[in-house]
N, CA, C and O atoms as CSV, one atom per row, in Angstrom:
chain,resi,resn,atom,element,x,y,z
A,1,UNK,N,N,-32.181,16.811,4.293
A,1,UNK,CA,C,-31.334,16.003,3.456
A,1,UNK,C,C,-31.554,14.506,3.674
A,1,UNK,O,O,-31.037,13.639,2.969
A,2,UNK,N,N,-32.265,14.305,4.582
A,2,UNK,CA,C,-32.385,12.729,4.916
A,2,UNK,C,C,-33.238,12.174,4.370
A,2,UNK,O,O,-33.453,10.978,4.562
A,3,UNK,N,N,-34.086,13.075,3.372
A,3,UNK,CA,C,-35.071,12.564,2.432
A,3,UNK,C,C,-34.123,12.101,1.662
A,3,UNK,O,O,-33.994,10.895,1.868
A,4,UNK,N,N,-33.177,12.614,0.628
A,4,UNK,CA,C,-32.402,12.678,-0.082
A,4,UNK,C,C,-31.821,11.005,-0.564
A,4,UNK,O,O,-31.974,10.349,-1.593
A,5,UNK,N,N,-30.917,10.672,1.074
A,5,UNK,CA,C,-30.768,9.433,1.382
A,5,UNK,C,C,-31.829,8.298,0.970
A,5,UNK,O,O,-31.410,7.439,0.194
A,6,UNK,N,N,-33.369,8.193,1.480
A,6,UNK,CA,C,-34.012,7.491,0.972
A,6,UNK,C,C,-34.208,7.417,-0.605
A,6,UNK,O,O,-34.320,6.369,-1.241
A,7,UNK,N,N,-34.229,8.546,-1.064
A,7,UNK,CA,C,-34.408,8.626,-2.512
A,7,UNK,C,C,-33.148,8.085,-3.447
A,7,UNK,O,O,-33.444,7.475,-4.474
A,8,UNK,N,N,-31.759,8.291,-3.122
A,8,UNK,CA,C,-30.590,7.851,-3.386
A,8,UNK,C,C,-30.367,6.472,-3.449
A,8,UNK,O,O,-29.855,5.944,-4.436
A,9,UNK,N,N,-30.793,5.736,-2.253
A,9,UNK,CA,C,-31.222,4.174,-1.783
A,9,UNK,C,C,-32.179,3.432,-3.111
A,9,UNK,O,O,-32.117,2.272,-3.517
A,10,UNK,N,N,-33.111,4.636,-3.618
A,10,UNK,CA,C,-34.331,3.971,-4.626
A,10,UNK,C,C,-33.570,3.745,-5.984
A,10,UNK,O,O,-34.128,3.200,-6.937
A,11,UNK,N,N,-32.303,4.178,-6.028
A,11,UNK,CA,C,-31.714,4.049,-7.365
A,11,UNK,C,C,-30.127,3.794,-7.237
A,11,UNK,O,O,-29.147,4.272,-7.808
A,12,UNK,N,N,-30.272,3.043,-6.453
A,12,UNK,CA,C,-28.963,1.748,-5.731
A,12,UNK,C,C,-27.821,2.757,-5.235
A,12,UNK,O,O,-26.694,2.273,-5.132
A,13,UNK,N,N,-27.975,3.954,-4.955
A,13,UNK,CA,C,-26.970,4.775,-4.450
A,13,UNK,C,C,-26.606,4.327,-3.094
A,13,UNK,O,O,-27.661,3.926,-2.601
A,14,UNK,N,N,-25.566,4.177,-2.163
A,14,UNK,CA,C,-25.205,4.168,-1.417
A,14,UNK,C,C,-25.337,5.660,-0.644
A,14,UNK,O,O,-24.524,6.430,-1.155
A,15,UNK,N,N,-26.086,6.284,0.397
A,15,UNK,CA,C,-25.773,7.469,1.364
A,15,UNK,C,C,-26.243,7.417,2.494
A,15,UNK,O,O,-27.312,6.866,2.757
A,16,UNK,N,N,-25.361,8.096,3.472
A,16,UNK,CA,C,-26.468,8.071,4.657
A,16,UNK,C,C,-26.321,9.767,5.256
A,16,UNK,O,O,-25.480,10.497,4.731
A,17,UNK,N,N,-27.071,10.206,6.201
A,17,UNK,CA,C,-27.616,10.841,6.927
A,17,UNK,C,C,-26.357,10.790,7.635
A,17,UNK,O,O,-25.746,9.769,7.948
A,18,UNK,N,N,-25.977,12.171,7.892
A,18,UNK,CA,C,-24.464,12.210,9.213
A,18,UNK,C,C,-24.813,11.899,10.515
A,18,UNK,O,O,-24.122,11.416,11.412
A,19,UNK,N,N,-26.184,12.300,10.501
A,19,UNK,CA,C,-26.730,11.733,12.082
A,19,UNK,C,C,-27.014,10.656,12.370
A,19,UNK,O,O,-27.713,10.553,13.379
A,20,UNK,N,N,-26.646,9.471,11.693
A,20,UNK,CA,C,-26.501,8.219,11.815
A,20,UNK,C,C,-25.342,7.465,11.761
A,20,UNK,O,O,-25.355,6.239,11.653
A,21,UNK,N,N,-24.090,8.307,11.848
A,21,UNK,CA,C,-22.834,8.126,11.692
A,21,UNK,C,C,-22.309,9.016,12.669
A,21,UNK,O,O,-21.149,8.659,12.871
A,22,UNK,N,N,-22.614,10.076,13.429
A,22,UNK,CA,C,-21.767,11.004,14.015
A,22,UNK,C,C,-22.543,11.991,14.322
A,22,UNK,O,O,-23.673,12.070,13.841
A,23,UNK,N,N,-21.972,13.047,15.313
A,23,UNK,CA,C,-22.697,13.835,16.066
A,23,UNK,C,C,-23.185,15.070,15.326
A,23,UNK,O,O,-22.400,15.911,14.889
A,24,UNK,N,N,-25.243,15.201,15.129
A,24,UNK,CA,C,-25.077,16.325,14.256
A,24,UNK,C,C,-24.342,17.872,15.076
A,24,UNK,O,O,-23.925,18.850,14.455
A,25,UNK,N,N,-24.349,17.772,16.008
A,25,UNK,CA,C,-23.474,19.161,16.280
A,25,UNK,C,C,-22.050,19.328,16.239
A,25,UNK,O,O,-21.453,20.379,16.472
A,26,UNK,N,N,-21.388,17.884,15.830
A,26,UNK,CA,C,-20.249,18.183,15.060
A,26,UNK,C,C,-19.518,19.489,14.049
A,26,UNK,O,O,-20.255,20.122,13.293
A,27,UNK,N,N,-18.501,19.700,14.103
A,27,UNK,CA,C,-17.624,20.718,13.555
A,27,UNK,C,C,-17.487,20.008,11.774
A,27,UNK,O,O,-17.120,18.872,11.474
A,28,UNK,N,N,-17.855,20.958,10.980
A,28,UNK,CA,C,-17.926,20.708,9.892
A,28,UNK,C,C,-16.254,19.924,9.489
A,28,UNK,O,O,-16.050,18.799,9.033
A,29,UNK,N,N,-15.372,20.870,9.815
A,29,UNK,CA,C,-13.578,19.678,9.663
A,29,UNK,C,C,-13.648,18.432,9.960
A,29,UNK,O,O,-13.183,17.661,9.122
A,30,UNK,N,N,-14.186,17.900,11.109
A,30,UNK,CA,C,-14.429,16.806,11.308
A,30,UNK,C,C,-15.582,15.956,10.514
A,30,UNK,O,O,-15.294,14.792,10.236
A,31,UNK,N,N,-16.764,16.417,10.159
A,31,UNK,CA,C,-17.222,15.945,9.353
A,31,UNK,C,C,-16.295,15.600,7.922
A,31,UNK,O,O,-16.230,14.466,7.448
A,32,UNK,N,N,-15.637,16.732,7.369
A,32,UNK,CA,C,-15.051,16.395,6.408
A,32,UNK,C,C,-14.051,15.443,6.554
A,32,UNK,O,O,-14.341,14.644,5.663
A,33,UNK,N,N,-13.226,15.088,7.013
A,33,UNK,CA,C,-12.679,14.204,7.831
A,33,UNK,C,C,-12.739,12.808,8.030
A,33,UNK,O,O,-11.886,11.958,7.772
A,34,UNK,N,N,-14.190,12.653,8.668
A,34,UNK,CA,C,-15.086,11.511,8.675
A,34,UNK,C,C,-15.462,10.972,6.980
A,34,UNK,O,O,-15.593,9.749,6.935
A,35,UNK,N,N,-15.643,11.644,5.678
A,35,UNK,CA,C,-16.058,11.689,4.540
A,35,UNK,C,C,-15.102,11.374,3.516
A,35,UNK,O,O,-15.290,10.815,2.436
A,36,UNK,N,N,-13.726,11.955,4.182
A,36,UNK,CA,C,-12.365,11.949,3.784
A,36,UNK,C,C,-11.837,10.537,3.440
A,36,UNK,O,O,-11.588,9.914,2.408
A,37,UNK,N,N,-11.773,10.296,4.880
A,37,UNK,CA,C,-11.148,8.835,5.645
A,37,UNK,C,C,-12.074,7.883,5.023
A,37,UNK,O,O,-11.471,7.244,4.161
A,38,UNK,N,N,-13.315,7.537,5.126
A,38,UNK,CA,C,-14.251,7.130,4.592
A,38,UNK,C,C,-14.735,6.784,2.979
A,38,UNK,O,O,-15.505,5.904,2.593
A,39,UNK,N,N,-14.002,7.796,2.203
A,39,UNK,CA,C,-14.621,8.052,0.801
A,39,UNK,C,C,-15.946,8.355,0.443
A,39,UNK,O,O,-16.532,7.702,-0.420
A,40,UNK,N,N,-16.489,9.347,1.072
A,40,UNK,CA,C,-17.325,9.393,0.849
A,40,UNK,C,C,-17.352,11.078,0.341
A,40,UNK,O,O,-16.567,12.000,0.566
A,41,UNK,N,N,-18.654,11.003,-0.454
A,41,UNK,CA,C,-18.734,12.546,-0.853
A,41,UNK,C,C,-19.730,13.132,0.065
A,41,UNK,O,O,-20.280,12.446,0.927
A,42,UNK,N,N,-19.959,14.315,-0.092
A,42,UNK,CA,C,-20.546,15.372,1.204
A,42,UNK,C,C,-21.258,16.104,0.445
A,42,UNK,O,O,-20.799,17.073,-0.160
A,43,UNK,N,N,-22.416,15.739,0.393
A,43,UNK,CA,C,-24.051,16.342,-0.534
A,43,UNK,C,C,-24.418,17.034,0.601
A,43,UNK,O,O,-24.779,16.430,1.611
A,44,UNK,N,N,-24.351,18.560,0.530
A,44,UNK,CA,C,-24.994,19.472,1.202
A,44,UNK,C,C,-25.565,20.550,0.867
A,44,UNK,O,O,-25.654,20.821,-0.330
A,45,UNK,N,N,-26.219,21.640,2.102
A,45,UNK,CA,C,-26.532,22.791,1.051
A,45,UNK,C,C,-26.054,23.713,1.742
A,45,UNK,O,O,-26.594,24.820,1.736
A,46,UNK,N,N,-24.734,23.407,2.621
A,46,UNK,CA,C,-24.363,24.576,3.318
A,46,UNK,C,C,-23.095,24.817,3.164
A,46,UNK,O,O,-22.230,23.959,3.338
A,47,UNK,N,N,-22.776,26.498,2.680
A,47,UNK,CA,C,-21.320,26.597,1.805
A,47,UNK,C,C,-20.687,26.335,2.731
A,47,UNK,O,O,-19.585,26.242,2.190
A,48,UNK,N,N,-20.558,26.181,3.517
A,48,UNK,CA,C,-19.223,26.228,4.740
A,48,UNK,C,C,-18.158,24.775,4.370
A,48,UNK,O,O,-17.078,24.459,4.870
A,49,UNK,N,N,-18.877,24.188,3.432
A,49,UNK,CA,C,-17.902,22.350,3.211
A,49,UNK,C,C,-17.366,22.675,2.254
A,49,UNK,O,O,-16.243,22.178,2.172
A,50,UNK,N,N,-17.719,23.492,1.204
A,50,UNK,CA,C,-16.774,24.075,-0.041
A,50,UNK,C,C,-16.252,25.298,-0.037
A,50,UNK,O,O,-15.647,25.781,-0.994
A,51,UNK,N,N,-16.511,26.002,1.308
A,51,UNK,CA,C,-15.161,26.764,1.575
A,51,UNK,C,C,-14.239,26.282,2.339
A,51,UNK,O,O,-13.118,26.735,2.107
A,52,UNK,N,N,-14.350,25.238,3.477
A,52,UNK,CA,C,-13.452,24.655,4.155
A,52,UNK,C,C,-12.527,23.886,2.715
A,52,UNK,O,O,-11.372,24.117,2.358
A,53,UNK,N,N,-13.534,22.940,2.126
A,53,UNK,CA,C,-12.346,22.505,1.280
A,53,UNK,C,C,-11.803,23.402,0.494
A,53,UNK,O,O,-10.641,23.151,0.813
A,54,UNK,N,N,-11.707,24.205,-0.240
A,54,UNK,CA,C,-11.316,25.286,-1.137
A,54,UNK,C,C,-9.825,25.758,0.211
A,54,UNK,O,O,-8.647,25.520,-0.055
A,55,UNK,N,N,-10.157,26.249,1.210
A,55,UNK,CA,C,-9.165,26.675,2.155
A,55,UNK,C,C,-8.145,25.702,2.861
A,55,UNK,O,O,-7.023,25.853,3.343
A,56,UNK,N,N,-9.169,24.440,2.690
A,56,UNK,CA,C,-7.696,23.862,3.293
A,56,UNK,C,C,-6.360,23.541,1.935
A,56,UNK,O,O,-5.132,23.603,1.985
A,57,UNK,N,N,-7.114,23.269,1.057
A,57,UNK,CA,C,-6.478,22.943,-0.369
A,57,UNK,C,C,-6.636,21.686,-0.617
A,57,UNK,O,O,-6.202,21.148,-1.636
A,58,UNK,N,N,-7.222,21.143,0.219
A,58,UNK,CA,C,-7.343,19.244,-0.155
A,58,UNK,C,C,-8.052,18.747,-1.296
A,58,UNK,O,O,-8.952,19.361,-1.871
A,59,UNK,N,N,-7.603,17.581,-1.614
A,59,UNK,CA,C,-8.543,17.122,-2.891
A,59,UNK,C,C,-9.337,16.286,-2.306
A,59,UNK,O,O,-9.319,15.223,-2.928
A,60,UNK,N,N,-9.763,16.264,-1.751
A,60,UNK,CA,C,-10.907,15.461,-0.776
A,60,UNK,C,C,-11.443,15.707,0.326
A,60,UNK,O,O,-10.775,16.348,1.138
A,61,UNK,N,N,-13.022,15.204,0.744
A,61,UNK,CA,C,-13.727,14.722,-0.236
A,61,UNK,C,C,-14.256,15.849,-0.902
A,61,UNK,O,O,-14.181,17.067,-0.736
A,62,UNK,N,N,-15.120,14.680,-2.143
A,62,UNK,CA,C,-15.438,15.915,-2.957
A,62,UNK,C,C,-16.854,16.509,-2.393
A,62,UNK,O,O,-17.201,15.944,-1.355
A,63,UNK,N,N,-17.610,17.371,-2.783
A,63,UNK,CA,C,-18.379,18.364,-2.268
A,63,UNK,C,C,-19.672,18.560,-3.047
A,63,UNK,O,O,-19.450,18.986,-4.180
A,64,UNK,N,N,-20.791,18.396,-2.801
A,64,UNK,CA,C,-21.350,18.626,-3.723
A,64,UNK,C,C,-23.051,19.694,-3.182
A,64,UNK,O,O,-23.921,19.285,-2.414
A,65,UNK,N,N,-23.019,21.153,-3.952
A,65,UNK,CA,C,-23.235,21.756,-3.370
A,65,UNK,C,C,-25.215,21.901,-3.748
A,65,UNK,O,O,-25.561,22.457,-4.790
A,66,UNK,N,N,-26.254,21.347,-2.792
A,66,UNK,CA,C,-27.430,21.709,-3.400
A,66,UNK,C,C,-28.178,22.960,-3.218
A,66,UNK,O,O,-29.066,22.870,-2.371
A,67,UNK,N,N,-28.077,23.886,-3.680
A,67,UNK,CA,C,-28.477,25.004,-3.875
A,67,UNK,C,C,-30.132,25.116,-4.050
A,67,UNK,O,O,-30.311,25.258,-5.260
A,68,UNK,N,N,-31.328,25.113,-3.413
A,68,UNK,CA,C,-32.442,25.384,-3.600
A,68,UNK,C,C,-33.291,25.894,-2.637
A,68,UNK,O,O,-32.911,25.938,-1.467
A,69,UNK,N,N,-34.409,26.295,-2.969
A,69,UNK,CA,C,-35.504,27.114,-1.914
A,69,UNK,C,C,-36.220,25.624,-0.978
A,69,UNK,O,O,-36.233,25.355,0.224
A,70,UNK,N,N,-36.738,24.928,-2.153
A,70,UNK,CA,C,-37.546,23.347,-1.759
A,70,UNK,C,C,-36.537,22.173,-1.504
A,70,UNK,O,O,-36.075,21.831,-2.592
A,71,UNK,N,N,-36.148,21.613,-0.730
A,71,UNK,CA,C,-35.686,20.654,-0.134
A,71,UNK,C,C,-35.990,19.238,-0.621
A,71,UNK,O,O,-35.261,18.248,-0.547
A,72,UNK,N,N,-37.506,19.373,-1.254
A,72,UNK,CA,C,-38.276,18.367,-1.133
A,72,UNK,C,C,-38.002,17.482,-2.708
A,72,UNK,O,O,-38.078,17.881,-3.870
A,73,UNK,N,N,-37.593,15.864,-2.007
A,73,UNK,CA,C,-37.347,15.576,-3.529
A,73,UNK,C,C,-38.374,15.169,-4.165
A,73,UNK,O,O,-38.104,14.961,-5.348
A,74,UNK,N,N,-39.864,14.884,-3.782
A,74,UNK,CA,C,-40.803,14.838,-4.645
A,74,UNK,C,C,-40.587,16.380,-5.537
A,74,UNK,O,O,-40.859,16.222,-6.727
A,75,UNK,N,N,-40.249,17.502,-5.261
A,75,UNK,CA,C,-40.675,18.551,-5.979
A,75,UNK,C,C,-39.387,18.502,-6.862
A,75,UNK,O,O,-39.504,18.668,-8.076
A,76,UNK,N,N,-38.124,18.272,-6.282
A,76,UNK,CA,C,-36.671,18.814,-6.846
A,76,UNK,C,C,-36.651,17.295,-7.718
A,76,UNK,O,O,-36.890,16.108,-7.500
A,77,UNK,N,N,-36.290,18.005,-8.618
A,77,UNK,CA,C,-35.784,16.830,-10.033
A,77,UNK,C,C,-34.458,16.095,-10.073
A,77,UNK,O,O,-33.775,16.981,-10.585
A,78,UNK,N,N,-33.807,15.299,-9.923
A,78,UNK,CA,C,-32.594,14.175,-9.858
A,78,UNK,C,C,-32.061,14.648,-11.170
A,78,UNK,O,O,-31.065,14.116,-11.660
């Protein structure tokens, strides 16, 4: 996902990499948390952030889920 970030950066997006903000072996709640407090949204590809949010009931943050085999954003289309 930290490709992602650079590519986001190329078209004035603001993102960063959680491992430049916080511990990647962090507990996903706390990540959300960190994203929460923050405003920030949570571009991932692992369901566990949109079932935590779905379960806790919160409206934040929002979630956004990338679903693919290739990772790679030269290959994956914006």
């Amino acid at each position: 996902m930290r490709h992602f970030c650079t590519l986001a950066r190329k078209y004035n997006i603001y993102a960063v990499h959680w491992s430049t903000v916080g511990d990647p072996g962090e507990k996903d709640s706390v990540i959300m948390e960190w994203a929460r407090s923050n405003e920030y949204i949570v571009f991932t590809h692992d369901l566990d952030f949109g079932s935590l949010l779905a379960a806790t009931g919160a409206d934040s943050p929002s979630v956004i889920l990338f679903r693919t085999q290739d990772f790679c954003p030269t290959v994956s289309k914006i």
